[in-house]
N, CA, C and O of each residue as an XYZ file, in Angstrom:
880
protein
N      28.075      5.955      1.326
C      27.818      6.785      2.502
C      26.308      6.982      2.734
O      25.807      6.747      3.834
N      25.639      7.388      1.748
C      24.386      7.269      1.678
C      23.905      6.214      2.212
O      23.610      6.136      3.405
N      23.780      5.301      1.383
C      23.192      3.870      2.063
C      23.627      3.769      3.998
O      22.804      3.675      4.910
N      25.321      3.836      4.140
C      25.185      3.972      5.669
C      24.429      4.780      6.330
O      23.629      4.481      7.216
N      24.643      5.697      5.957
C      23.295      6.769      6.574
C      22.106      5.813      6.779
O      21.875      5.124      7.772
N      21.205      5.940      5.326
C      19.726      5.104      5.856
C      19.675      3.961      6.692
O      18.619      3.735      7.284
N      20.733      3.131      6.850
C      20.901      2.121      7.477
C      20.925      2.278      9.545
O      20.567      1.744     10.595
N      21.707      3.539      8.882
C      21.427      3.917     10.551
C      20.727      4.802     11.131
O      20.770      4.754     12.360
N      19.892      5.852     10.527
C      18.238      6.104     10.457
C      17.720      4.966     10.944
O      17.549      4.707     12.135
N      17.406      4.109      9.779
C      16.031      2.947     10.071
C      16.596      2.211     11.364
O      15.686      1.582     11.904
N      17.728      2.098     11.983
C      18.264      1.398     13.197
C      17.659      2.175     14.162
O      16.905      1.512     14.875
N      17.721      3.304     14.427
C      17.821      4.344     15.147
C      16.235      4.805     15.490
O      15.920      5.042     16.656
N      15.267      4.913     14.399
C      14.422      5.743     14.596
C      12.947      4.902     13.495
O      11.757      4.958     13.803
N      13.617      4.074     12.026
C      12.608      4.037     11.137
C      11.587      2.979     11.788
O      10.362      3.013     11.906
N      12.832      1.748     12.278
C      12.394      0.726     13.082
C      11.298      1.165     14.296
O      10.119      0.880     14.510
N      11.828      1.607     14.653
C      10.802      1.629     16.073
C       9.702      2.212     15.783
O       8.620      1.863     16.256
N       9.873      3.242     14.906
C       8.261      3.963     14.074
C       7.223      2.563     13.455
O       6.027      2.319     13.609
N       8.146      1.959     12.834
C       7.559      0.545     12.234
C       6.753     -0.045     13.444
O       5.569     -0.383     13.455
N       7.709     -0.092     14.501
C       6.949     -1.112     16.037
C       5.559     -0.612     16.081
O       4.491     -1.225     16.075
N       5.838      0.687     16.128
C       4.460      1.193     17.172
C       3.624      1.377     16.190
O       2.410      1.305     16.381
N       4.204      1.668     14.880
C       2.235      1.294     14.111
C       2.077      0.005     14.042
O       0.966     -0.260     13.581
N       2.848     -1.140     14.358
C       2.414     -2.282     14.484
C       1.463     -2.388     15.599
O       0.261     -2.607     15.451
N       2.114     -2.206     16.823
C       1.616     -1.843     17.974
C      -0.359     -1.456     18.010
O      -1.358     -2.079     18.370
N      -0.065     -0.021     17.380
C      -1.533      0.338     17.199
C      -2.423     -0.116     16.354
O      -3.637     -0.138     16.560
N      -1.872     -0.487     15.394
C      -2.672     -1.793     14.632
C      -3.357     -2.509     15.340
O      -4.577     -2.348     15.340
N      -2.882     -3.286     15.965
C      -3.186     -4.796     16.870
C      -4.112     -4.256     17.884
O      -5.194     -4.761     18.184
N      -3.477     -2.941     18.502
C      -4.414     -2.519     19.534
C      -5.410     -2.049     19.188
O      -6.396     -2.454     19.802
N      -5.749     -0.583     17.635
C      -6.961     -0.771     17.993
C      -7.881     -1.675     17.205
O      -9.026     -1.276     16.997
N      -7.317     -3.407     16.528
C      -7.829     -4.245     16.305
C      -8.504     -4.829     17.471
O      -9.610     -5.352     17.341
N      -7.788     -4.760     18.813
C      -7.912     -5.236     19.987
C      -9.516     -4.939     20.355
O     -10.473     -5.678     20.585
N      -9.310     -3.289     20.291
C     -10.683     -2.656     20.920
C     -11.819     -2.298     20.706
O     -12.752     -1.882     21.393
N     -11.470     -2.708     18.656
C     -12.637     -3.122     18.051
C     -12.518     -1.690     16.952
O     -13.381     -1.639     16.075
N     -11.806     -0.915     16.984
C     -12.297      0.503     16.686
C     -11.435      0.102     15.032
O     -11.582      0.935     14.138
N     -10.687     -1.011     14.770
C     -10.089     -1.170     13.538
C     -11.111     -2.915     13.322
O     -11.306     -3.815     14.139
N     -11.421     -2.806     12.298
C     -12.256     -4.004     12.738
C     -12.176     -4.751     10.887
O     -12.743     -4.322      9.882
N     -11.366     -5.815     11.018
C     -10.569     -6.638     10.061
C     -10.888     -7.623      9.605
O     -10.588     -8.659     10.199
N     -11.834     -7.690      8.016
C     -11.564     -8.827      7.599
C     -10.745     -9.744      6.573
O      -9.800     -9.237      5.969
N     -11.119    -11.201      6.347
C     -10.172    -11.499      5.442
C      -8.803    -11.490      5.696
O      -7.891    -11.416      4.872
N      -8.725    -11.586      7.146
C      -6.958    -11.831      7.202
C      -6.502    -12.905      6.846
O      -5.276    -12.975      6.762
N      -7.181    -13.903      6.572
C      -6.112    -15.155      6.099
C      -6.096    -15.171      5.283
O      -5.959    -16.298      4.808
N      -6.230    -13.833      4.138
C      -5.761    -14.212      2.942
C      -4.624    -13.249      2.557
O      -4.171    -13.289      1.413
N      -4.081    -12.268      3.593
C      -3.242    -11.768      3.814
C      -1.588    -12.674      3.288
O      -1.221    -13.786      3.668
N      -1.084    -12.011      2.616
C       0.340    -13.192      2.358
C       1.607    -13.168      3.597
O       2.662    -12.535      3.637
N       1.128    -13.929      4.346
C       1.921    -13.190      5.415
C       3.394    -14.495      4.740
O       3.338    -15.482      4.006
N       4.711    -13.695      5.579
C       6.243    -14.222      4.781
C       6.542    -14.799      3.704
O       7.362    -15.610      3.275
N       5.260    -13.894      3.197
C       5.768    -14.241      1.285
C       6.329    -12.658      0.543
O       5.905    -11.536      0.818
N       7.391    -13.031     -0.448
C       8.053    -11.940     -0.696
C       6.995    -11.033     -2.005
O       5.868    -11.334     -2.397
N       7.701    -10.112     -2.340
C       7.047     -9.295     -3.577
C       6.036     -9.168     -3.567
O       5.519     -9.338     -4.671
N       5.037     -8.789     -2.367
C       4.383     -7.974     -2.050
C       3.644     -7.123     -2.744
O       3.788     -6.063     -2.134
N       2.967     -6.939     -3.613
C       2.487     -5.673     -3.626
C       0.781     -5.326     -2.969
O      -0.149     -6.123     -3.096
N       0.699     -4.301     -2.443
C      -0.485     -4.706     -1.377
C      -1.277     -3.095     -2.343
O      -0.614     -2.089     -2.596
N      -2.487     -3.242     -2.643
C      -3.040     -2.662     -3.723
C      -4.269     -1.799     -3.095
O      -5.300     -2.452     -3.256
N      -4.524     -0.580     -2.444
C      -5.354     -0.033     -1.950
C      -6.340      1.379     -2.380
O      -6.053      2.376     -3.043
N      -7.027      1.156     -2.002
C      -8.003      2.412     -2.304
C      -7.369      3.414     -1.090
O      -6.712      3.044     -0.117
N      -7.786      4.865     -1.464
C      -7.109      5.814     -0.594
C      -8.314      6.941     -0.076
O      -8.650      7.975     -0.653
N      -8.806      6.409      1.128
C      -9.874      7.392      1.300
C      -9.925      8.488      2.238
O     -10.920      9.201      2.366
N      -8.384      8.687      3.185
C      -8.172      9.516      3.718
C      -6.368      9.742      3.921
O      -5.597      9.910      2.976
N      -6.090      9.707      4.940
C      -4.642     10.332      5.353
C      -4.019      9.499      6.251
O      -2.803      9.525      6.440
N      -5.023      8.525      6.999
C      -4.642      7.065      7.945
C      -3.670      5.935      7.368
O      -2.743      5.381      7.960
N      -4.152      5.721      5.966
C      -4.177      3.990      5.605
C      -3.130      4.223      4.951
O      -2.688      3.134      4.585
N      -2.126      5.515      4.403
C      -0.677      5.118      4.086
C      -0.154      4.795      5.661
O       0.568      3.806      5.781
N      -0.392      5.367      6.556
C       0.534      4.699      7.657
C      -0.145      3.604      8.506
O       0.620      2.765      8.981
N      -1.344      3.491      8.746
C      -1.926      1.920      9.236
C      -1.571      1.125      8.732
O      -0.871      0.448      9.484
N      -1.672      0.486      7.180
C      -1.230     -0.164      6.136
C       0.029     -1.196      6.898
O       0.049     -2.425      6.977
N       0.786     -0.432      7.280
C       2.164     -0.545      8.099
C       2.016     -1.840      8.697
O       2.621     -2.880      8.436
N       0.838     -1.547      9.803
C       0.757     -2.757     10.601
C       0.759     -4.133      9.759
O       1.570     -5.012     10.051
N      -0.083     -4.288      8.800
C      -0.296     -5.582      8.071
C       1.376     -6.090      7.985
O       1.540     -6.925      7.095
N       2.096     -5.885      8.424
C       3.156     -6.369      8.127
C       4.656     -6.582      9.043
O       5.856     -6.685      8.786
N       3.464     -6.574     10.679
C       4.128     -6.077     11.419
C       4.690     -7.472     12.195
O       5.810     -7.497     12.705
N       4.105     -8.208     12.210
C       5.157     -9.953     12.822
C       6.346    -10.235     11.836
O       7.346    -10.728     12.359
N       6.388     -9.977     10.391
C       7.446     -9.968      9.628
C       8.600     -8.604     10.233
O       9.742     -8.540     10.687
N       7.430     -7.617      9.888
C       8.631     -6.641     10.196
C       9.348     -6.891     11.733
O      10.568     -6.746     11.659
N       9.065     -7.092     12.539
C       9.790     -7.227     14.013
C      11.077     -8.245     13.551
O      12.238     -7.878     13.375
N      10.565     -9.571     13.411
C      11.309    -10.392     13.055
C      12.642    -10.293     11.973
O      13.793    -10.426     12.388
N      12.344    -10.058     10.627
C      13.146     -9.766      9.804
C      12.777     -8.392      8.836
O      12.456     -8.486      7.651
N      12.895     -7.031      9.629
C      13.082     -5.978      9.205
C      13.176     -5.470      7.782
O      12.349     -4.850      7.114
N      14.711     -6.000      7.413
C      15.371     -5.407      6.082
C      14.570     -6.648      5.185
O      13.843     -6.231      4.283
N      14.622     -7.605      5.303
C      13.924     -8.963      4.409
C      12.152     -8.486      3.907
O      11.543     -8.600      2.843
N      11.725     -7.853      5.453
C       9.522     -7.691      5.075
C       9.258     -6.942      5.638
O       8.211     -6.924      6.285
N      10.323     -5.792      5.608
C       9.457     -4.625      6.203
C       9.261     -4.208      4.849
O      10.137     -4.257      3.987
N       7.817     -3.701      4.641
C       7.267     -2.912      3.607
C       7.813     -1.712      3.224
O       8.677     -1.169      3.913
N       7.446     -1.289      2.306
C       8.350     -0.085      1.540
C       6.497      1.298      1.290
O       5.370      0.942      0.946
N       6.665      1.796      1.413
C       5.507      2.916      1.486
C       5.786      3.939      0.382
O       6.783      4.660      0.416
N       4.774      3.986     -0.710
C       4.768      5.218     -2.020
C       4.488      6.139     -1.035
O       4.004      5.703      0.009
N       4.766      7.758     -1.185
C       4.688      8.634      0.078
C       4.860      9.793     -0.920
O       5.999      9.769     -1.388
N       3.853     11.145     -1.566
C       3.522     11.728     -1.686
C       4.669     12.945     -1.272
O       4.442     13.733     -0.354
N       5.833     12.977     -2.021
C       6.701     13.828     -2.000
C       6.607     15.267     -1.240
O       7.528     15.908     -0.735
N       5.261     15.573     -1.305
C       5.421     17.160     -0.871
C       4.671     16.694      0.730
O       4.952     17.167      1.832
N       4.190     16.189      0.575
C       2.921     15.847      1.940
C       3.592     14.928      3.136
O       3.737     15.022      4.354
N       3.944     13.910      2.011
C       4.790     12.932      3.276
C       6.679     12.895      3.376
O       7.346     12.987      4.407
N       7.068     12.771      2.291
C       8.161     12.385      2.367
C       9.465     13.512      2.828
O      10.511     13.372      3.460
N       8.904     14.472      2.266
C       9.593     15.951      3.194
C       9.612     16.287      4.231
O      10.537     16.828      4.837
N       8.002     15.857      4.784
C       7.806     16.206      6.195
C       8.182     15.170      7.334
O       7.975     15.246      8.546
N       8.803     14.169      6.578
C       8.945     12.691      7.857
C      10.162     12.490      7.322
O      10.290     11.595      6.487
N      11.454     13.420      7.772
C      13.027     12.373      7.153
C      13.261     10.973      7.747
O      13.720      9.947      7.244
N      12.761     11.282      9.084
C      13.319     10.086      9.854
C      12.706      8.862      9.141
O      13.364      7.858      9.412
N      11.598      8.595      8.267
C      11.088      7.603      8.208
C      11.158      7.509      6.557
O      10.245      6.900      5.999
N      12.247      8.113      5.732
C      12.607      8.114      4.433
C      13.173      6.450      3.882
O      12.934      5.946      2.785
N      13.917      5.882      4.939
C      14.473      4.725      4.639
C      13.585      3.620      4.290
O      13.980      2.491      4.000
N      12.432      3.979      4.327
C      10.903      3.139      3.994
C      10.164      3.911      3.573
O       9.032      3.943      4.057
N      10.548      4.867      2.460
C       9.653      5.655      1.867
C       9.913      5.351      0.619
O      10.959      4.731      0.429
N       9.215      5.628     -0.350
C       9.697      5.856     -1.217
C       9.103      6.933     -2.298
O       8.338      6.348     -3.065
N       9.203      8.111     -2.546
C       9.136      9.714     -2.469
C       8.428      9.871     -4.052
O       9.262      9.928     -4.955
N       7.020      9.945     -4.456
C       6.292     10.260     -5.790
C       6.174     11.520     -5.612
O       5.730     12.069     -4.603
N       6.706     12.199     -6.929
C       6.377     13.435     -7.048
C       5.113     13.682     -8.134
O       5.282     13.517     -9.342
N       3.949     14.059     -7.612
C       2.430     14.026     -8.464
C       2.606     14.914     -9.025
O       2.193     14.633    -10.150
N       2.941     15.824     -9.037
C       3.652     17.258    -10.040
C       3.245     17.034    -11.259
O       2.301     17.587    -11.824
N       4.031     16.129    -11.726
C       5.047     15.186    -13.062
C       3.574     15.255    -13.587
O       2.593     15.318    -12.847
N       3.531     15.231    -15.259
C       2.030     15.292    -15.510
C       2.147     13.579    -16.255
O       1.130     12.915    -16.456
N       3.086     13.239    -16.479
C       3.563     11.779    -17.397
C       4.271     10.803    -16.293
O       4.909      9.832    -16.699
N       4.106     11.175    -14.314
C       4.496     10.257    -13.538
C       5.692     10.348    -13.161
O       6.485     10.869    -13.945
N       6.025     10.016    -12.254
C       6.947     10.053    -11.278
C       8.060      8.365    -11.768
O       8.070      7.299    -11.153
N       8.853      8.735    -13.047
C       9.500      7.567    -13.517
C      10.427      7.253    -12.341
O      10.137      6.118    -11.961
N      11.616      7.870    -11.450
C      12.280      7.816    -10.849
C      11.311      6.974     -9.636
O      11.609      5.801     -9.416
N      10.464      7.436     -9.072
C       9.819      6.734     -7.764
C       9.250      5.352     -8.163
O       8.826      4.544     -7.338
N       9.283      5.099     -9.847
C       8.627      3.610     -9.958
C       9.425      2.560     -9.757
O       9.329      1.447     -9.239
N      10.837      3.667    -10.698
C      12.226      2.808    -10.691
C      12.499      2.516     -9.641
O      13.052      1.417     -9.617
N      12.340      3.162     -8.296
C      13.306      2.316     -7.031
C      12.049      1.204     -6.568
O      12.271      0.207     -5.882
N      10.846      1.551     -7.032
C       9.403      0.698     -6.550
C       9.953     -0.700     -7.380
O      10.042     -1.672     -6.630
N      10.276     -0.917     -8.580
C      10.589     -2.121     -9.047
C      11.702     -3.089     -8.746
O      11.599     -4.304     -8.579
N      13.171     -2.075     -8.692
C      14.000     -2.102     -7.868
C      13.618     -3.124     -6.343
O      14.401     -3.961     -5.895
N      12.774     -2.924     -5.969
C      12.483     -2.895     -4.588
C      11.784     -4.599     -4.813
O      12.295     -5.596     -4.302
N      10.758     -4.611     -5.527
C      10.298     -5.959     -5.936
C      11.508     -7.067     -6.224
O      12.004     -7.879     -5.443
N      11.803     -6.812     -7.610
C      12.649     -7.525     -7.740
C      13.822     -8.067     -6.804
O      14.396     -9.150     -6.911
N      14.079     -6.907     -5.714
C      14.902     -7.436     -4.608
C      14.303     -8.639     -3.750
O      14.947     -9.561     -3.250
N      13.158     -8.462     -3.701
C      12.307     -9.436     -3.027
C      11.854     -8.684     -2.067
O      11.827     -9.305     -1.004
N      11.413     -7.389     -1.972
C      10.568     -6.307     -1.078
C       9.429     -6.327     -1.386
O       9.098     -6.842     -2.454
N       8.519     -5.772     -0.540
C       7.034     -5.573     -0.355
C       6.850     -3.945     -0.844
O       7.829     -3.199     -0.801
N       5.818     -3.562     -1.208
C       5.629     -2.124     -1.297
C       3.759     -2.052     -1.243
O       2.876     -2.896     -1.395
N       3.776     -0.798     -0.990
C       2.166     -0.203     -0.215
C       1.850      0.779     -1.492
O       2.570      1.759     -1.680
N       0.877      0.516     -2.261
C       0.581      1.145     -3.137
C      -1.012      1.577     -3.454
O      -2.059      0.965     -3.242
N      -0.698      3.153     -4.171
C      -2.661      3.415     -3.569
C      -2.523      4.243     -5.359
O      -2.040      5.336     -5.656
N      -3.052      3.366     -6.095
C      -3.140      3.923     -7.783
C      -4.087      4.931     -7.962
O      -4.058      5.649     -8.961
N      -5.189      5.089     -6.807
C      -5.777      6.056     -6.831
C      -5.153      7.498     -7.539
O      -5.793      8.279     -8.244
N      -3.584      7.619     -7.102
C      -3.056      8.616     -7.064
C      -3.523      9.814     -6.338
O      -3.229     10.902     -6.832
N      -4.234      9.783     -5.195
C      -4.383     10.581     -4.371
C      -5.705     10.159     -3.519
O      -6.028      8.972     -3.558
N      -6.476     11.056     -2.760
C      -7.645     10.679     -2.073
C      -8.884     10.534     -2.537
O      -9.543     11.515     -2.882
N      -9.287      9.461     -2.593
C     -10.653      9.189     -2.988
C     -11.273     10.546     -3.072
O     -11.575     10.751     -4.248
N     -11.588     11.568     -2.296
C     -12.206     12.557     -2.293
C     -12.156     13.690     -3.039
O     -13.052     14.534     -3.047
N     -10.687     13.775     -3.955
C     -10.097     14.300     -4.691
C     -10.285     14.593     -5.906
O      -9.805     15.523     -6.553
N     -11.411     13.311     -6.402
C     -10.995     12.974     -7.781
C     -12.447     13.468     -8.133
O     -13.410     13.839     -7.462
N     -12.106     13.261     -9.911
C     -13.142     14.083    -10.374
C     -14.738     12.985    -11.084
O     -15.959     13.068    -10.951
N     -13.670     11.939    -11.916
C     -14.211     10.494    -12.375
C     -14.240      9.578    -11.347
O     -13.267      9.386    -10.618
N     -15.485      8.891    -11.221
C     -15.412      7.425     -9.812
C     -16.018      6.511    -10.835
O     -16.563      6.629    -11.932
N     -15.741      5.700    -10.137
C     -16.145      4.410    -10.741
C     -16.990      3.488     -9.502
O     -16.584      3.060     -8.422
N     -18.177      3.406    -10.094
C     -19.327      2.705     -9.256
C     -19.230      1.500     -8.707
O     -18.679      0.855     -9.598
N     -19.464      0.561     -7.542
C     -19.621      0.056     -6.868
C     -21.148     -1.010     -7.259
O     -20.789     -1.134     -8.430
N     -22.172     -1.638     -7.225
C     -23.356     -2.058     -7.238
C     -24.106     -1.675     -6.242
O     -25.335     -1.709     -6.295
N     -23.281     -1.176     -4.993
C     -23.856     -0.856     -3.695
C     -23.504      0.663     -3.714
O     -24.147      1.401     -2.968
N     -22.441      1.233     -4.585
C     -22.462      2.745     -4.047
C     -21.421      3.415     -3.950
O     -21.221      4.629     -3.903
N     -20.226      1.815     -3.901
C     -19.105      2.686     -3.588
C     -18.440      2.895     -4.500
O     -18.761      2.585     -5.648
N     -16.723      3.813     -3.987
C     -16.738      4.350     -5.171
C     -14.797      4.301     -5.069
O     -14.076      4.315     -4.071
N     -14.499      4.252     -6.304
C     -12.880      4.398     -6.201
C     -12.857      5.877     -7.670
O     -13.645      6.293     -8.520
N     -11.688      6.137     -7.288
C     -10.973      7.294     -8.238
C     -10.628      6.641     -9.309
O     -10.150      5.509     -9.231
N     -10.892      7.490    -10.870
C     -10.242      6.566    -11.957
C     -10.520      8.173    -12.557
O     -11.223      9.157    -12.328
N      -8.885      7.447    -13.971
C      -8.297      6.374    -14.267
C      -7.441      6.190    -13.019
O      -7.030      7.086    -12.282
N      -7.220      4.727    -12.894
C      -5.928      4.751    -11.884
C      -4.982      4.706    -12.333
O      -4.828      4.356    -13.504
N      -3.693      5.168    -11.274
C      -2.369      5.402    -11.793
C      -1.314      4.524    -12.687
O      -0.176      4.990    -12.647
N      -1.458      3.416    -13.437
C      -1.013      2.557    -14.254
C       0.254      2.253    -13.863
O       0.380      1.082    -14.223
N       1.123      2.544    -13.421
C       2.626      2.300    -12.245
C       2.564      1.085    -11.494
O       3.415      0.196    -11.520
N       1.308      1.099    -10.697
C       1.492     -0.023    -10.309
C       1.766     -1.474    -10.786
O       2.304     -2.410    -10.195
N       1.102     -1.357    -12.348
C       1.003     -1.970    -13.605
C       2.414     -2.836    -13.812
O       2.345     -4.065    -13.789
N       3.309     -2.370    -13.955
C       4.604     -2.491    -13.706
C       5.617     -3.713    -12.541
O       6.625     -4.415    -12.627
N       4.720     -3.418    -11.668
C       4.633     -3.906    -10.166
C       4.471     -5.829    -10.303
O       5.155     -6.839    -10.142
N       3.452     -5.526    -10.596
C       2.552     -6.595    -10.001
C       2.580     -7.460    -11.344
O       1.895     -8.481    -11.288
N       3.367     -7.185    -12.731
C       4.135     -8.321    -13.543
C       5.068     -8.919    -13.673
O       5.481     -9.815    -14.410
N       5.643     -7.918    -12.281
C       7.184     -8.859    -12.320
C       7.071    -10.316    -11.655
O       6.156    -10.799    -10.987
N       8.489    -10.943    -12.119
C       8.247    -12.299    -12.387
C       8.081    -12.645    -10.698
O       8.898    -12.187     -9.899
N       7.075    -13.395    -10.316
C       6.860    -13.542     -8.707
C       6.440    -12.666     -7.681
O       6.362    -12.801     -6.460
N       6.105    -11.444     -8.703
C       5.117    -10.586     -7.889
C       4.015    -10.647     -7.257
O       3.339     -9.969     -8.030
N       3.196    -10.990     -6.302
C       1.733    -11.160     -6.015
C       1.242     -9.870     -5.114
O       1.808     -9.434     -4.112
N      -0.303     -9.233     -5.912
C      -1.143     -8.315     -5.735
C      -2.057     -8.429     -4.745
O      -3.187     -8.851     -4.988
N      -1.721     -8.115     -3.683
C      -2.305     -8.204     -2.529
C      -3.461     -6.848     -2.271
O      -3.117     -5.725     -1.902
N      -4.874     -7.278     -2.564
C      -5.924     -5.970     -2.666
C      -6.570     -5.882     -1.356
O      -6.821     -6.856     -0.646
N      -6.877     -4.410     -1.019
C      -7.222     -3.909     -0.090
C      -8.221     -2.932     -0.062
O      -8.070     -1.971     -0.816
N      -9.657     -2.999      0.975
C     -10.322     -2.462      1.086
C     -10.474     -1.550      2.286
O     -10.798     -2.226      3.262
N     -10.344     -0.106      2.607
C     -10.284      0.438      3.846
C     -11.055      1.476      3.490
O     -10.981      2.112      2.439
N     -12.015      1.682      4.651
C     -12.943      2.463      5.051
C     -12.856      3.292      6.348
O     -12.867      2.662      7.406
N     -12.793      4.292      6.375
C     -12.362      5.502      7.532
C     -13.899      6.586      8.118
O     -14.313      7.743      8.045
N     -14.146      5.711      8.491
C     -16.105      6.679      9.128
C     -15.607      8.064      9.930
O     -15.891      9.231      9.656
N     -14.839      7.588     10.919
C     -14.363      8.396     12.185
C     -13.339      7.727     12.708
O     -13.269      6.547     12.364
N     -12.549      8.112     13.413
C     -11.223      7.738     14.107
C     -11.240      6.597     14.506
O     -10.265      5.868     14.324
N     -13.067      5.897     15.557
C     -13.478      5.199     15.881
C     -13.836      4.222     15.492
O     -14.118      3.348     16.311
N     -14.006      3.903     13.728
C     -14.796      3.459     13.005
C     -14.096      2.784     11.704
O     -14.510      3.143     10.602
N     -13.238      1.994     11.766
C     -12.211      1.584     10.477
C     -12.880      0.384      9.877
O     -13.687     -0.134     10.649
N     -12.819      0.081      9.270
C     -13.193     -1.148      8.545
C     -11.976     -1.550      7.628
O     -11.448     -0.646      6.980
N     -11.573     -2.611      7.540
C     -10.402     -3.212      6.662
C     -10.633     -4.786      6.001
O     -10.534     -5.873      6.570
N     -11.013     -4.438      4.433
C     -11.065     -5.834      3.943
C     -10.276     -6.318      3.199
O     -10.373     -5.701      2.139
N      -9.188     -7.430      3.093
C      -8.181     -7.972      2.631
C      -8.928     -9.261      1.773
O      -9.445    -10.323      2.120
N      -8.763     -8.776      0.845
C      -9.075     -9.802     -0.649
C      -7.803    -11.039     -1.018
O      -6.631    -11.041     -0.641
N      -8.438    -11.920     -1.779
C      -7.646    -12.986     -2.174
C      -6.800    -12.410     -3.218
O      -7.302    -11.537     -3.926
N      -5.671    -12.746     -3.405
C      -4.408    -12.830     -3.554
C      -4.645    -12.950     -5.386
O      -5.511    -13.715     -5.812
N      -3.970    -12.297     -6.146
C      -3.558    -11.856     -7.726
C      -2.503    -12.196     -8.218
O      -1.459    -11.969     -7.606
N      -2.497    -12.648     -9.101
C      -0.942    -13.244     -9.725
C      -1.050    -12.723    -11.593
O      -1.671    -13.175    -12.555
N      -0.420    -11.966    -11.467
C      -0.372    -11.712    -13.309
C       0.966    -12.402    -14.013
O       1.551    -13.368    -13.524
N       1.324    -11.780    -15.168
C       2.221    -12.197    -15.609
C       2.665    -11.282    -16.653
O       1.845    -10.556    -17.216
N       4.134    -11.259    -17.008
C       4.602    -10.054    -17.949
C       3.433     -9.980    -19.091
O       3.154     -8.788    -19.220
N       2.927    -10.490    -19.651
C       2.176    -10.837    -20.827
C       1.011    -10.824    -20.481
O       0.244    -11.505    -21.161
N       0.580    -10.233    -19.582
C      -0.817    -10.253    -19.154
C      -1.149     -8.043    -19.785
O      -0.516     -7.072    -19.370
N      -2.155     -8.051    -20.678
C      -2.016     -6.903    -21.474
C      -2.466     -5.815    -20.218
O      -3.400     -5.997    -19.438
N      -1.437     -4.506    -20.247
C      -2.080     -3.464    -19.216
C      -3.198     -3.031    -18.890
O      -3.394     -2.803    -17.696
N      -4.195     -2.807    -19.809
C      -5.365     -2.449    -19.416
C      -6.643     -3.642    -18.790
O      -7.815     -3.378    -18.521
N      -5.972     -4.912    -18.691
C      -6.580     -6.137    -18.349
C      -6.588     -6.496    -17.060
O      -7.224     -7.300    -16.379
N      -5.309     -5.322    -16.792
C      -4.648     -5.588    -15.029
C      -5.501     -4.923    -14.699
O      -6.507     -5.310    -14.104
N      -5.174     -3.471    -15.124
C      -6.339     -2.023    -14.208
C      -7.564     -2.825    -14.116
O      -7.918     -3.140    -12.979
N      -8.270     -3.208    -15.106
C      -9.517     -3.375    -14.980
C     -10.342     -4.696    -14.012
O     -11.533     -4.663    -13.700
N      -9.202     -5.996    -13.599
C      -9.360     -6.633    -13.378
C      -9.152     -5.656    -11.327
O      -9.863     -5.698    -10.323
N      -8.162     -5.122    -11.571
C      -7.850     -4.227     -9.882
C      -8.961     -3.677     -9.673
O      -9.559     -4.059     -8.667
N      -9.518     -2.766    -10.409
C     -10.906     -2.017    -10.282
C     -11.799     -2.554     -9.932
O     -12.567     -2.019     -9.132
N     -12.005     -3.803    -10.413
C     -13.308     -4.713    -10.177
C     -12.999     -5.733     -8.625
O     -13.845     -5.992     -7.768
N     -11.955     -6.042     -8.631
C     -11.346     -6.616     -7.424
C     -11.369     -5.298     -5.926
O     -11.563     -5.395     -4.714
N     -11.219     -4.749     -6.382
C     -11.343     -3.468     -5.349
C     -13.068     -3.045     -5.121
O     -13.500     -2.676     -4.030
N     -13.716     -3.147     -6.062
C     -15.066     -2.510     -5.638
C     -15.723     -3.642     -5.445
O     -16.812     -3.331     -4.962
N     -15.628     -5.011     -5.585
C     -16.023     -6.304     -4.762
C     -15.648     -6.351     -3.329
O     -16.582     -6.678     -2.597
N     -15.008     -6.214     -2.996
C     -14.008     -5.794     -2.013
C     -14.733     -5.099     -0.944
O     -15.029     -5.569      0.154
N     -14.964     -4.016     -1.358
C     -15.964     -2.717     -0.791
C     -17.506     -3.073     -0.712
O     -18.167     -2.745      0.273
N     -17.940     -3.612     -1.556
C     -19.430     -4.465     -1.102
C     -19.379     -5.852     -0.345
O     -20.243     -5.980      0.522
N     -18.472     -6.958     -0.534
C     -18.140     -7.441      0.389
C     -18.137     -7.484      2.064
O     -18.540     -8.296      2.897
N     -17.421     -6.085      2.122
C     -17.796     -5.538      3.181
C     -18.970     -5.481      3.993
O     -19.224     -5.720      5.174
N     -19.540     -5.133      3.099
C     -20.952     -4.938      3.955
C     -22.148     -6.442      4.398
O     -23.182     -6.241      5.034
């Protein structure tokens, strides 16, 4: 019953939420005010997904969206992305858009085991998921980790994703987003990560960290 339910949510209401941040994606790629590089290294209709981001405001869990928006129109349930969503902030306050959520409770001082489980779940099905290890907003945090130019990500990062991005045919799709003003986005999409179960945990973080703050000078 459950499952019918979400099924007819995301028919009804999740879908079309999906359209129009596609929509505004493109548009304000259009008008310059989202301004994108590195898209061809974007994995576009490749499965297991995991798309790996820094979190520097309250935009880029739902912009994010767009990157995935010619799949999602086309085949929905197959590449529409799956979104980690901040239990008290997002996932309570947006039911309609639960069927593509998937609900971390930061509470937890040892992690949100239940929200990883449906996150792996979700891979292994051959789903995409939107993930920000930051564990919250860049602005938030107390430890950063330097840049050569300045910039800066939150650490330690959340090690969950860790999980993710070893399953067998998983690929780590890294992301750089910058938020000046409403007007002012910057988005850099890095080349493509492939680990492997046997690749040791702290080899991943550190290799993401460094891939992420290349990323961010890149940019410039």
């Amino acid at each position: 019953m459950k499952k019918l339910k979400n099924v007819t949510v995301f028919l009804l209401f999740t879908y079309s939420a999906g359209v129009l941040i596609g929509i505004t994606f493109w548009f304000l790629r259009l008008i310059g005010v989202l301004k994108v590089k590195g898209w061809q290294n974007f994995p576009h209709w490749r499965k297991k997904v995991v798309v790996i981001s820094n979190h520097p405001s309250l935009v880029e869990p739902v912009l994010l969206v767009g990157l995935f928006f010619h799949q999602y129109v086309f085949r929905p349930f197959k590449y529409g992305p799956w979104t980690l969503a901040d239990k008290k902030n997002y996932y309570d306050k947006y039911p309609l858009l639960q069927p593509r959520l998937i609900p971390i409770d930061r509470t937890r001082k040892n992690g949100d085991v239940k929200g990883l489980s449906t996150a792996k779940h979700i891979i292994r099905s051959g789903g995409s998921t939107i993930w920000f290890p930051e564990g919250g907003r860049t602005c938030k945090g107390k430890i950063f980790l330097m840049s050569r130019k300045g910039k800066r990500i939150r650490i330690p990062l959340k090690e969950g994703f860790v999980s993710l991005v070893t399953e067998p045919g998983a690929i780590l799709s890294p992301i750089w987003f910058e938020y000046n003003r409403w007007y002012d986005m910057h988005l850099t999409i890095g080349e493509l990560s492939v680990f492997t179960s046997s690749t040791p945990r702290d080899e991943v973080v550190t290799r993401t960290e460094q891939v992420l703050l290349e990323l961010a000078d890149h940019r410039d």
